[in-house]
PDB file of N, CA, C and O in Angstrom:
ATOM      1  N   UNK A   1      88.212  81.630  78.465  1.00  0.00           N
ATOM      2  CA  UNK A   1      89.015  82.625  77.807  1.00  0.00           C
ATOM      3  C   UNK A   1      90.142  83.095  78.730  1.00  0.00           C
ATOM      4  O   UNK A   1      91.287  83.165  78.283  1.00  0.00           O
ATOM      5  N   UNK A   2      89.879  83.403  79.938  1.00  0.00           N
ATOM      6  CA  UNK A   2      90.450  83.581  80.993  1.00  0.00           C
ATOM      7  C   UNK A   2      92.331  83.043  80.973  1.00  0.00           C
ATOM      8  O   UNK A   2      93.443  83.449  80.634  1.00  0.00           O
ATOM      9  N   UNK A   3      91.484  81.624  81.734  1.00  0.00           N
ATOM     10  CA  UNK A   3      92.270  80.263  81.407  1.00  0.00           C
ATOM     11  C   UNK A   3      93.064  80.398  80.173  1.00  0.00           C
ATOM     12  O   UNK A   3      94.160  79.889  80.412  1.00  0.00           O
ATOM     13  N   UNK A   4      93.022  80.889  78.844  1.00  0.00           N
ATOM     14  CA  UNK A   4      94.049  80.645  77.528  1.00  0.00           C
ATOM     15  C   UNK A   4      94.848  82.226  77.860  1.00  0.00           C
ATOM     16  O   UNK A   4      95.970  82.470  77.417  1.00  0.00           O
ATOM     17  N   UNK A   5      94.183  83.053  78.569  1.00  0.00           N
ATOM     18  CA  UNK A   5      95.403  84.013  78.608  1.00  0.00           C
ATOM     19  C   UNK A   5      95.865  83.795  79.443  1.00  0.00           C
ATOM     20  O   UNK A   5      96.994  84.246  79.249  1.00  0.00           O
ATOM     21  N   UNK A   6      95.849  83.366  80.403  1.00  0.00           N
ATOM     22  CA  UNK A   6      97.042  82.666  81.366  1.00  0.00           C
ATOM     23  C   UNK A   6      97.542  81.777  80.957  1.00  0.00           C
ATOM     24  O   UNK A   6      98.711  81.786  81.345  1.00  0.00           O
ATOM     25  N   UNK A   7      97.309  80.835  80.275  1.00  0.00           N
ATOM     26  CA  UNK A   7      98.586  79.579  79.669  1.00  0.00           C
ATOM     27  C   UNK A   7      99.491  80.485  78.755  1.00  0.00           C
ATOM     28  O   UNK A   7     100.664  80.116  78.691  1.00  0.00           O
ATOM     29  N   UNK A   8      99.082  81.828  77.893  1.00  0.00           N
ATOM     30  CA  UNK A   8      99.771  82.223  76.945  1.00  0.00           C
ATOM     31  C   UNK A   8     100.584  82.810  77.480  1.00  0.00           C
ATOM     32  O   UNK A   8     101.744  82.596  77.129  1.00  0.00           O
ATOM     33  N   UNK A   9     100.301  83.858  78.623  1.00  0.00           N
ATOM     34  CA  UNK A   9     101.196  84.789  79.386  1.00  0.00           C
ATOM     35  C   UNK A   9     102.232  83.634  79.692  1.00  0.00           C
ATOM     36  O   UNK A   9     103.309  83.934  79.176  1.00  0.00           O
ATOM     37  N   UNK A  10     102.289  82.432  80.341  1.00  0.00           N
ATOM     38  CA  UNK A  10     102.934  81.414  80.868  1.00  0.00           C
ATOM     39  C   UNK A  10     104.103  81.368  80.085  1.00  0.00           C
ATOM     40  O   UNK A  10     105.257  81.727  80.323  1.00  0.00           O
ATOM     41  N   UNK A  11     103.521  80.803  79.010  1.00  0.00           N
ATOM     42  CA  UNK A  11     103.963  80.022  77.799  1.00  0.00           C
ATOM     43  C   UNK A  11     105.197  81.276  77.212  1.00  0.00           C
ATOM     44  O   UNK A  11     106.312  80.979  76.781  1.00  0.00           O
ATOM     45  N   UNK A  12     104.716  82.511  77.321  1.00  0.00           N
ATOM     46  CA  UNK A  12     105.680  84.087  76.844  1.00  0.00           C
ATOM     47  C   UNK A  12     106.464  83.958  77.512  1.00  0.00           C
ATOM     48  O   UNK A  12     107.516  84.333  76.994  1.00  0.00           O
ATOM     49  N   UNK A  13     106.628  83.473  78.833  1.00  0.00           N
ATOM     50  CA  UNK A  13     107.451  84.115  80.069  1.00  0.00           C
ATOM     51  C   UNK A  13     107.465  85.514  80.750  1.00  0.00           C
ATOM     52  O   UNK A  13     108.327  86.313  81.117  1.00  0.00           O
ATOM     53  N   UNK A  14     105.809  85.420  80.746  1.00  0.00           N
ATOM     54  CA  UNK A  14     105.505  86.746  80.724  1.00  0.00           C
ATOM     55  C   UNK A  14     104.827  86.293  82.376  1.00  0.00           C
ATOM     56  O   UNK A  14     105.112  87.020  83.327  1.00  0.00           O
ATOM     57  N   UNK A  15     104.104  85.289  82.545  1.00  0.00           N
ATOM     58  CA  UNK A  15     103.438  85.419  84.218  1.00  0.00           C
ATOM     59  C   UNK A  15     104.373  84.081  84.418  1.00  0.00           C
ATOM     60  O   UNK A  15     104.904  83.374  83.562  1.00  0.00           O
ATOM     61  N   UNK A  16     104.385  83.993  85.738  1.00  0.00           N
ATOM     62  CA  UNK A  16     104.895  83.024  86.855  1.00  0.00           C
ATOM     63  C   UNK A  16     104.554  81.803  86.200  1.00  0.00           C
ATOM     64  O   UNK A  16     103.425  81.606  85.751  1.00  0.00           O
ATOM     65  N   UNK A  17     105.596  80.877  86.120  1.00  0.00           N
ATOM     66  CA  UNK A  17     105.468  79.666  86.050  1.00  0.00           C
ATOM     67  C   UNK A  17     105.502  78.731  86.698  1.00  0.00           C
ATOM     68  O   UNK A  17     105.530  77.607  86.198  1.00  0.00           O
ATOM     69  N   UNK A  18     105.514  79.069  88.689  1.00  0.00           N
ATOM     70  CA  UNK A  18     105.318  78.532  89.498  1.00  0.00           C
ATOM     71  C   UNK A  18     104.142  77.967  89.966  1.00  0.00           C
ATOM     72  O   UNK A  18     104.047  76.852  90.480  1.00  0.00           O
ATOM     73  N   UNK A  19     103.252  78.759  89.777  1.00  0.00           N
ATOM     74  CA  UNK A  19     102.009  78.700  89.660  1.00  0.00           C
ATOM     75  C   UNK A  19     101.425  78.095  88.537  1.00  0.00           C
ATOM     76  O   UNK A  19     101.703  78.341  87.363  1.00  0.00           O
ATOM     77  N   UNK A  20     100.685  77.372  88.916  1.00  0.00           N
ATOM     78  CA  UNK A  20      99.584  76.839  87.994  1.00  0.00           C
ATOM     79  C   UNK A  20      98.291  77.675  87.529  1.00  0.00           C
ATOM     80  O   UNK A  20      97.464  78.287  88.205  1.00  0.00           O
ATOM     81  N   UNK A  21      98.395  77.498  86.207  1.00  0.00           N
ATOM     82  CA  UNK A  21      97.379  78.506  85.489  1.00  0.00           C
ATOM     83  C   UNK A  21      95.459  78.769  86.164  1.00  0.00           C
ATOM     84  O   UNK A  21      94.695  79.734  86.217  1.00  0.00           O
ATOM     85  N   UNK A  22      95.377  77.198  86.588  1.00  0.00           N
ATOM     86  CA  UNK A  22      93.996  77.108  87.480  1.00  0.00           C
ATOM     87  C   UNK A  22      94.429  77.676  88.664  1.00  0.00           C
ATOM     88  O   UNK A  22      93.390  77.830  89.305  1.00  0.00           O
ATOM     89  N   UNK A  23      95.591  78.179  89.498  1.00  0.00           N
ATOM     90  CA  UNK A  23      95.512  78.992  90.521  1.00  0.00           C
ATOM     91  C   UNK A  23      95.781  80.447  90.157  1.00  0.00           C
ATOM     92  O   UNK A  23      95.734  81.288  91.054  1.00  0.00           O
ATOM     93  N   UNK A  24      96.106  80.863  88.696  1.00  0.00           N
ATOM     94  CA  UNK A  24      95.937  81.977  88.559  1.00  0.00           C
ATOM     95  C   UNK A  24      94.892  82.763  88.246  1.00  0.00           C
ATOM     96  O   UNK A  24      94.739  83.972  88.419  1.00  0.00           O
ATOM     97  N   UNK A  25      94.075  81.820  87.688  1.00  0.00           N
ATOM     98  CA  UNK A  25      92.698  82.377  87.198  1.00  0.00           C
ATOM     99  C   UNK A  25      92.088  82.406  88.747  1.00  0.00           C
ATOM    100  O   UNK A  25      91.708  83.522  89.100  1.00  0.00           O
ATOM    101  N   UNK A  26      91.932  81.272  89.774  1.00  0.00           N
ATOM    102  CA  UNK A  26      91.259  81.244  90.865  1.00  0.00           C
ATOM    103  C   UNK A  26      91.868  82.750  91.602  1.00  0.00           C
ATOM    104  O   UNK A  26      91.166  83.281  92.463  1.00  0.00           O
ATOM    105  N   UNK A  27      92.825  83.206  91.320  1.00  0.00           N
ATOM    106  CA  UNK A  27      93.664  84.335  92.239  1.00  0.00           C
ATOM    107  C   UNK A  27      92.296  85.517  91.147  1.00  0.00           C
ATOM    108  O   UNK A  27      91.398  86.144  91.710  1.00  0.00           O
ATOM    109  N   UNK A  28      92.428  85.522  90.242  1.00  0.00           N
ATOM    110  CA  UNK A  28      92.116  87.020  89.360  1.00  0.00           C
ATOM    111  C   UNK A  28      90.401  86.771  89.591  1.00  0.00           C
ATOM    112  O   UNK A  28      89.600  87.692  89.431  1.00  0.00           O
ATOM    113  N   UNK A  29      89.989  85.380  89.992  1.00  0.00           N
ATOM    114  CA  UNK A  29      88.218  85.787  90.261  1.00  0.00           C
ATOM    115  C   UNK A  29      88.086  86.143  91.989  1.00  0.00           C
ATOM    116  O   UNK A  29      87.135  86.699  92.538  1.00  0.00           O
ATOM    117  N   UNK A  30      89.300  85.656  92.604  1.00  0.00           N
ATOM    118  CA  UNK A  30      89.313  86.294  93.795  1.00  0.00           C
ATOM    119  C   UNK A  30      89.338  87.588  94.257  1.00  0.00           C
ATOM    120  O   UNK A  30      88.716  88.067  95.205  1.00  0.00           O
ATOM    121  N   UNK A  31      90.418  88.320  93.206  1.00  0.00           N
ATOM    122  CA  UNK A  31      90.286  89.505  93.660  1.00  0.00           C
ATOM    123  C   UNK A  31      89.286  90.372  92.861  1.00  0.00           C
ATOM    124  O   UNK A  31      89.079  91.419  93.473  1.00  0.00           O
ATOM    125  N   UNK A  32      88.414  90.271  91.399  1.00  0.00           N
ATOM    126  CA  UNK A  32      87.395  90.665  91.123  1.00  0.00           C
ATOM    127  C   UNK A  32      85.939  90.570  92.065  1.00  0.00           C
ATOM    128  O   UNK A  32      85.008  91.374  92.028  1.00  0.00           O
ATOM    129  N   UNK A  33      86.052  89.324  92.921  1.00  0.00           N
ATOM    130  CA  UNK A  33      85.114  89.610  93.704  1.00  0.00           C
ATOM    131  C   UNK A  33      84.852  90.064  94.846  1.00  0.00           C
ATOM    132  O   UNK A  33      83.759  90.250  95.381  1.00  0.00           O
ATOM    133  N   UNK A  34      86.144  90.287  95.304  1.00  0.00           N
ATOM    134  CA  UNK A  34      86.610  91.223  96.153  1.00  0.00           C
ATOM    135  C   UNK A  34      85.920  92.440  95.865  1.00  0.00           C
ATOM    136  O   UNK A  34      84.914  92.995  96.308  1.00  0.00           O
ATOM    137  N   UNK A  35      87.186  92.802  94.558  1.00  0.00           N
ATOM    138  CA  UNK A  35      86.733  94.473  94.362  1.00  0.00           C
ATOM    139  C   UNK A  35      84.696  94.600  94.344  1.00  0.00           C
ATOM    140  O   UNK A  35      83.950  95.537  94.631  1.00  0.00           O
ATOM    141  N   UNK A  36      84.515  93.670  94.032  1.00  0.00           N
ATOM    142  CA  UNK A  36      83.058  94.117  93.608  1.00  0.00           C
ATOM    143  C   UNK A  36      82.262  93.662  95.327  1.00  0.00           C
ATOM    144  O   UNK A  36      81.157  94.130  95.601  1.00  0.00           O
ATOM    145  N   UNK A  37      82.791  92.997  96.040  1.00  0.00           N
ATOM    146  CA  UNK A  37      82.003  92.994  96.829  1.00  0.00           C
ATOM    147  C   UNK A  37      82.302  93.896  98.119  1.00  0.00           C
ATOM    148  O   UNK A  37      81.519  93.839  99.067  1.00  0.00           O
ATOM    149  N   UNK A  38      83.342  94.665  98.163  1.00  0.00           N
ATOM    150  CA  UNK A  38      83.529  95.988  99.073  1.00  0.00           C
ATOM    151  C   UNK A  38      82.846  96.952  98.412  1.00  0.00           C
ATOM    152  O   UNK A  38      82.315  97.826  99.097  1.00  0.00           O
ATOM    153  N   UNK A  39      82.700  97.004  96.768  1.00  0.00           N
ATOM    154  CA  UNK A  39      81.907  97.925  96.337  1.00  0.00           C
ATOM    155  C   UNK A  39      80.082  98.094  97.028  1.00  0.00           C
ATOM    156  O   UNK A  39      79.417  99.087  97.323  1.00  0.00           O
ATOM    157  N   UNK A  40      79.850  96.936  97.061  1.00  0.00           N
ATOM    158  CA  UNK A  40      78.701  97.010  97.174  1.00  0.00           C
ATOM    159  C   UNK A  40      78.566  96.917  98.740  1.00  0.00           C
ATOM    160  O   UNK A  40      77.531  97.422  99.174  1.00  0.00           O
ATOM    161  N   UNK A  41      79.279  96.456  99.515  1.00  0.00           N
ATOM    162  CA  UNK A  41      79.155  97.206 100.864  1.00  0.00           C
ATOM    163  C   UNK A  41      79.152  98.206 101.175  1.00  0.00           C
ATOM    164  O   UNK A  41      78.341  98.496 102.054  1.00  0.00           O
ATOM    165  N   UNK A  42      80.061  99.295 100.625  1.00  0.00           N
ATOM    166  CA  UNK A  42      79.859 100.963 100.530  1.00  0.00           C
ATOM    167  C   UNK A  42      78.892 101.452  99.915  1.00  0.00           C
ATOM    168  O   UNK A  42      78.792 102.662  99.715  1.00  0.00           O
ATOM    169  N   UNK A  43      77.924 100.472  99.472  1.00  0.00           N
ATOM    170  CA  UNK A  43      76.702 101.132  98.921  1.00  0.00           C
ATOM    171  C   UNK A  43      76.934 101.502  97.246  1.00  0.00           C
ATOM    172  O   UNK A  43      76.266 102.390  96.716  1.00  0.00           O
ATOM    173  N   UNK A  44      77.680 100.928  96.697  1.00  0.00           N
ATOM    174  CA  UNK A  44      78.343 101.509  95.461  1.00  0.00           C
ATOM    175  C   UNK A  44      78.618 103.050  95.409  1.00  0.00           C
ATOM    176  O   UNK A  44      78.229 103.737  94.464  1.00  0.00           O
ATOM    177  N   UNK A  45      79.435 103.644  96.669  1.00  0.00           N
ATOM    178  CA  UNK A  45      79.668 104.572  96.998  1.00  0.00           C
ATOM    179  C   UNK A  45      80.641 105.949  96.332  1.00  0.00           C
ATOM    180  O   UNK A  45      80.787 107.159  96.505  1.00  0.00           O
ATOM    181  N   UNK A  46      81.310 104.505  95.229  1.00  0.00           N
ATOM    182  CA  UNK A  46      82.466 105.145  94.821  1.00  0.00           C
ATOM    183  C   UNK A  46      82.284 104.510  93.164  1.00  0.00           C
ATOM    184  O   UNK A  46      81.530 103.687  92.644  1.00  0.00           O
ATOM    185  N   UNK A  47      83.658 105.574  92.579  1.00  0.00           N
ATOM    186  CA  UNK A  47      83.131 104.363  90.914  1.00  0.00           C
ATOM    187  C   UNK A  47      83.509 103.225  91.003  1.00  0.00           C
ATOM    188  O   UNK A  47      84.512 103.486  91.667  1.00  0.00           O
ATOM    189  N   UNK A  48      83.548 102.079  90.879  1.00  0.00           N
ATOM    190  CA  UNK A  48      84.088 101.025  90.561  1.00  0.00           C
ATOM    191  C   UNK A  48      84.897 100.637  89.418  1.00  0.00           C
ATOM    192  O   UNK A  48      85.796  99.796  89.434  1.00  0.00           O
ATOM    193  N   UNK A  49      84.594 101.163  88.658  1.00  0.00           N
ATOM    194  CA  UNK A  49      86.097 101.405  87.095  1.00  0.00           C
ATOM    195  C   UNK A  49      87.456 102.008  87.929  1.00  0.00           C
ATOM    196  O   UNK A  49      88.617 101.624  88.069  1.00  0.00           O
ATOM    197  N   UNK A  50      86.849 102.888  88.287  1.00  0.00           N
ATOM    198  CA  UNK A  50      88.231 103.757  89.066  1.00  0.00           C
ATOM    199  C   UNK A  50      88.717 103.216  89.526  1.00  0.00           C
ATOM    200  O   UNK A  50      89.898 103.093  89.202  1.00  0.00           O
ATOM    201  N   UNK A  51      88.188 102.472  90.634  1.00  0.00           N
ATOM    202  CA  UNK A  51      88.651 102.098  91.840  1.00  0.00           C
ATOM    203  C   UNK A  51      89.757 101.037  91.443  1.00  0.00           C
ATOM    204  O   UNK A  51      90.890 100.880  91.898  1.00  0.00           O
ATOM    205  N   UNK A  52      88.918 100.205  90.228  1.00  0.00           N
ATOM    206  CA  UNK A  52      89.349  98.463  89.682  1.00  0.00           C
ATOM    207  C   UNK A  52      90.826  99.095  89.045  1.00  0.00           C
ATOM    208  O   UNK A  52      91.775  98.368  89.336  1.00  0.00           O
ATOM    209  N   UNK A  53      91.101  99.989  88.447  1.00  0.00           N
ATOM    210  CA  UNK A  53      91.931 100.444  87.219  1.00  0.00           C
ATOM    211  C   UNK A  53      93.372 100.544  88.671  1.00  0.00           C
ATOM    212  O   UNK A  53      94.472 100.007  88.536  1.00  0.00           O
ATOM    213  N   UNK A  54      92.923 101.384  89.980  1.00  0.00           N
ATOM    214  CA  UNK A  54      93.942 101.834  90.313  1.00  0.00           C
ATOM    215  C   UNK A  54      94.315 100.534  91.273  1.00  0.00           C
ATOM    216  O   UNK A  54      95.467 100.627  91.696  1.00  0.00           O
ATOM    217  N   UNK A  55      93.765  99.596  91.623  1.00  0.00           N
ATOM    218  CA  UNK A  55      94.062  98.022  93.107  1.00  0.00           C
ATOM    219  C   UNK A  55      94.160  97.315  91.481  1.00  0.00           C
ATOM    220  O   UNK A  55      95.307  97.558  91.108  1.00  0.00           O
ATOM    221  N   UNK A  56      93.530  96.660  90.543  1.00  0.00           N
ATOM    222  CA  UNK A  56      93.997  95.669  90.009  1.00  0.00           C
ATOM    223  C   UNK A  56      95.760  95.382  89.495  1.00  0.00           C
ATOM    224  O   UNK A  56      96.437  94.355  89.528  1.00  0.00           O
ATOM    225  N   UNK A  57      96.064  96.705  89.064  1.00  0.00           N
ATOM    226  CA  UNK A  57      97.521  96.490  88.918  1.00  0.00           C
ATOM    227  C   UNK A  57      98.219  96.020  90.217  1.00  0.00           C
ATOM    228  O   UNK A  57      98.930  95.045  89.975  1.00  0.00           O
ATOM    229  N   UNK A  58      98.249  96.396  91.519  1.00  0.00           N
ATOM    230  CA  UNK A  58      98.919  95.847  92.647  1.00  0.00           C
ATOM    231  C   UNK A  58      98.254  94.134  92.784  1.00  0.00           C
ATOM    232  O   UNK A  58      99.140  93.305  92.579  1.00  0.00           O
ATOM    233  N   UNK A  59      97.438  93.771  92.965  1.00  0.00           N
ATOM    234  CA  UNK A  59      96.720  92.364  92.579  1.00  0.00           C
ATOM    235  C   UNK A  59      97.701  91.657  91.563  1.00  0.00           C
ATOM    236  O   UNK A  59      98.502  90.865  92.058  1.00  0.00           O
ATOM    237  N   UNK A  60      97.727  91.846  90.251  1.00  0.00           N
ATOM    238  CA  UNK A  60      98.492  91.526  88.944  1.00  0.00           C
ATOM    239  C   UNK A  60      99.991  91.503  89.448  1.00  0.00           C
ATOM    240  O   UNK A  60     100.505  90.454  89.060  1.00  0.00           O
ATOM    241  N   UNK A  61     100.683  92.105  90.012  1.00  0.00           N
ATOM    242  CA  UNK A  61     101.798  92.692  90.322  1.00  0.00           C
ATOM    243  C   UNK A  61     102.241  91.595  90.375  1.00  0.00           C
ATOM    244  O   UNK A  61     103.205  91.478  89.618  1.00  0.00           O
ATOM    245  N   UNK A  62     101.818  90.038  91.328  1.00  0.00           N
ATOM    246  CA  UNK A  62     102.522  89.164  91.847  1.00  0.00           C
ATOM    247  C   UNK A  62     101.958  88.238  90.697  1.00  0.00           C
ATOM    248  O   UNK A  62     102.484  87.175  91.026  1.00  0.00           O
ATOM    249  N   UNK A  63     101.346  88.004  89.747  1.00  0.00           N
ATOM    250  CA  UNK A  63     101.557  87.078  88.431  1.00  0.00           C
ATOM    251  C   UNK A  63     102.682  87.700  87.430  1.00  0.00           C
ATOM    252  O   UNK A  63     102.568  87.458  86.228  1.00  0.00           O
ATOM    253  N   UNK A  64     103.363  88.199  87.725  1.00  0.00           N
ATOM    254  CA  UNK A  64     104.598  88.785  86.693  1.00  0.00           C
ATOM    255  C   UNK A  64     105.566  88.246  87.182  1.00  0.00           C
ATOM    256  O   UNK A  64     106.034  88.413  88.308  1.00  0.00           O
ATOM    257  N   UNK A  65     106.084  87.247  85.960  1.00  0.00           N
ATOM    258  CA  UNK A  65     107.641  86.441  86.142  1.00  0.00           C
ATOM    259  C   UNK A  65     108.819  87.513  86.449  1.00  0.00           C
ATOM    260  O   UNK A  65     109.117  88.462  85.723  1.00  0.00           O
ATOM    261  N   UNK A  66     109.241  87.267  87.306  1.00  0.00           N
ATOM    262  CA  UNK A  66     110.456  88.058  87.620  1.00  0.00           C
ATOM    263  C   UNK A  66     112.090  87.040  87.720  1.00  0.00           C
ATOM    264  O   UNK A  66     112.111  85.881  87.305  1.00  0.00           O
ATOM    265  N   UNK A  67     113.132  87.604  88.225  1.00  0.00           N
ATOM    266  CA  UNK A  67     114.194  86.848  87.866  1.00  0.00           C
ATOM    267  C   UNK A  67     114.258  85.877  88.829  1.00  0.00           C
ATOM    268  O   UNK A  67     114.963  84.901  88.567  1.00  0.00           O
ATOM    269  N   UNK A  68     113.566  85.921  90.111  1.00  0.00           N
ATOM    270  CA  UNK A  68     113.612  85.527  91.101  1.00  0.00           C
ATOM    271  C   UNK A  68     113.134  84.145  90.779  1.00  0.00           C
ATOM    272  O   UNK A  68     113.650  83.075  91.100  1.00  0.00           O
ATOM    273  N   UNK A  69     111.763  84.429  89.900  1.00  0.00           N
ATOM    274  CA  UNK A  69     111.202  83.324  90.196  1.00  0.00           C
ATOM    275  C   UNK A  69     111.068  82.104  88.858  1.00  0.00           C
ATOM    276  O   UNK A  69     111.239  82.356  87.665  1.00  0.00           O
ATOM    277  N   UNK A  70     110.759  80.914  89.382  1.00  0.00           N
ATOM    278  CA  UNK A  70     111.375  80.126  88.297  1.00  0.00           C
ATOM    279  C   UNK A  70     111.197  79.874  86.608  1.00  0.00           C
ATOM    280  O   UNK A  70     110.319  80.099  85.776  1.00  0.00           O
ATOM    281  N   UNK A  71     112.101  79.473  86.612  1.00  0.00           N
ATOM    282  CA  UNK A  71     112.062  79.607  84.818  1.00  0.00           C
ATOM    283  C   UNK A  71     111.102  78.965  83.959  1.00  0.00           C
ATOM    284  O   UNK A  71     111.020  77.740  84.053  1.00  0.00           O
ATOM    285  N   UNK A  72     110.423  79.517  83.207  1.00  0.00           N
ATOM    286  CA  UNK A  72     109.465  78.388  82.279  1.00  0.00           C
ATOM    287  C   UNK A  72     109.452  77.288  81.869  1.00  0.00           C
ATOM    288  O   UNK A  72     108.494  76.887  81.208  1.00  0.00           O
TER     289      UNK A  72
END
């Protein structure tokens, strides 16, 4: 499921088309397991919704086509 919203975002000119869709999905389980595995080093110390809502947008930030980068 993942995988078809990244070809679609692609396909919009909505994420990077430099990137290949299997390195974008590999980027978004990278940083989910990130977030979840500092969580659980702090002991699940903190919320984890919270936390995900306010770092996933900076994460996302760099799959957004910009002018810079190349055209679809």
């Amino acid at each position: 499921m993942l995988r078809q919203i990244m070809a679609q975002g692609q396909q919009r000119g909505e994420l990077r088309s430099d990137v290949t869709v299997s390195e974008l999905v590999r980027v978004y389980a990278l940083c989910e397991r990130a977030l979840i595995y500092d969580w659980c080093l702090s002991g699940g110390g903190y919320s984890l919704p919270q936390y995900s809502q306010t770092m996933l947008p900076l994460f996302f930030g760099g799959f957004r086509r910009t002018s810079s980068t190349n055209t679809p």
